[in-house]
matplotlib code that plots the C-alpha trace (Angstrom):
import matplotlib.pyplot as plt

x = [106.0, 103.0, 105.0, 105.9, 102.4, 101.1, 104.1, 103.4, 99.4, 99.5, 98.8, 96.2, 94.5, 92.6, 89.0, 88.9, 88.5, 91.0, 91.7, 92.2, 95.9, 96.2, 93.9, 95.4, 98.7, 96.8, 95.5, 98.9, 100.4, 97.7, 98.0, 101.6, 101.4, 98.4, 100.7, 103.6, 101.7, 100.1, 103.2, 104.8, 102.0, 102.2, 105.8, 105.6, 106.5, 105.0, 101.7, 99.9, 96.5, 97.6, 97.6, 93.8, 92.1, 94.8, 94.0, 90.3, 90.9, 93.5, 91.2, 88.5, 90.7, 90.9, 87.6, 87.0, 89.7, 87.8, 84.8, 86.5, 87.9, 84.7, 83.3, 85.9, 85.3, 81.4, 82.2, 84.3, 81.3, 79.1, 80.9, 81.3, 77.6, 77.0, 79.5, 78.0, 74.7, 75.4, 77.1, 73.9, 71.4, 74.3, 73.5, 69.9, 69.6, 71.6, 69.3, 66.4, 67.5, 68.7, 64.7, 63.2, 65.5, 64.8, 61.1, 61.2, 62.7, 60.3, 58.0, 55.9]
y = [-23.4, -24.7, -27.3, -28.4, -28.3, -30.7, -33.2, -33.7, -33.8, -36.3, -39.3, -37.1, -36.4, -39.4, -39.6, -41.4, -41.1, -39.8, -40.4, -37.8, -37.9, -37.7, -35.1, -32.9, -33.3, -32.7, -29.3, -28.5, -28.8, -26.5, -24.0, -23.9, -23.1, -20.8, -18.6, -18.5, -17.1, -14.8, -13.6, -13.6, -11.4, -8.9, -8.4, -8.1, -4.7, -4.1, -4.3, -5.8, -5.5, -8.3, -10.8, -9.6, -12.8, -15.0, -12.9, -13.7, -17.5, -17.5, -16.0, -18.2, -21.2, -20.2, -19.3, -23.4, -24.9, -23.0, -24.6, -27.8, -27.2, -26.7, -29.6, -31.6, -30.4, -31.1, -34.4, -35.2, -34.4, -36.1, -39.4, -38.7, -38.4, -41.6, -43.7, -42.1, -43.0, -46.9, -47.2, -45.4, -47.7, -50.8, -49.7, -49.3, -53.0, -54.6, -53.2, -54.0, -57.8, -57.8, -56.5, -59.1, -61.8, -60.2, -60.0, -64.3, -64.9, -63.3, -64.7, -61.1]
z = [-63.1, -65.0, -66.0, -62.8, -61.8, -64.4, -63.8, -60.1, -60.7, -63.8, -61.0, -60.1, -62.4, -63.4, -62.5, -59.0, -56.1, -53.6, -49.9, -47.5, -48.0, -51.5, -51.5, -48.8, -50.9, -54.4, -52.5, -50.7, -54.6, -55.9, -53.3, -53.4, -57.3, -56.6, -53.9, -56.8, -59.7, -57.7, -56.2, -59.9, -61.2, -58.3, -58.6, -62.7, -63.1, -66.7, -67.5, -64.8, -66.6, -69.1, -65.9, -65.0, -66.3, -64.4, -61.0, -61.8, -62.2, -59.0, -56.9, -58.1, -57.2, -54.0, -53.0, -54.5, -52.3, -48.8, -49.9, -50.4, -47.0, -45.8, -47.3, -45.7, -42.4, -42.8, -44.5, -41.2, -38.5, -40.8, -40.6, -36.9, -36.5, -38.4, -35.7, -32.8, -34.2, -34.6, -31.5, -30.0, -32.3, -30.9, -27.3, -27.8, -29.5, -26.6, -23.8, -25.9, -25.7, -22.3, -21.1, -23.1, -21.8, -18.4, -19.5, -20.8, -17.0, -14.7, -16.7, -18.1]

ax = plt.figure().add_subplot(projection="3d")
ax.plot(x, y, z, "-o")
ax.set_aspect("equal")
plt.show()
């Protein structure tokens, strides 16, 4: 399985930086091996308490990839804010030109 793993993550694996589609697919590939050694270690019959380390490391992985998650989601709203914010600053610009053309005319 491990195997697998590093074979479809290679590309990955370089430092750079990702778009949101190659990461969503770098997290769907990790989850996806995640969910299948944890499934393999619960359904090993003997000794169980060899796989503890790997159970700790799992489960760390997955609390990283909600936080990741979470990031993404603030990430998102941020970059929202930011567009609504220069459109607002865009608007405010525009009327700001329009008084002081209206301001040149009337002659105040």
């Amino acid at each position: 399985m491990l195997d697998d793993l590093n074979k479809k993550t290679l590309c990955f694996c370089a430092v750079k930086k990702r778009n949101a589609g190659e990461h969503k697919q770098l997290q769907k590939i990790i989850s996806e091996a995640r969910e299948e050694l944890e499934k393999d270690i619960d359904t090993t019959k003997i000794g169980n308490e060899h796989y503890t380390i790997y159970s700790q490391l799992l489960s760390q992985v997955r609390e990283i990839q909600t936080v990741m998650d979470l990031y993404e989601i603030e990430d998102n709203k941020r970059s929202y804010y930011i567009e609504q914010l220069e459109k607002c600053k865009q608007i405010y610009q525009d009327l700001s030109r329009q008084r002081s053309s209206n301001n040149k005319a009337t002659g105040k």
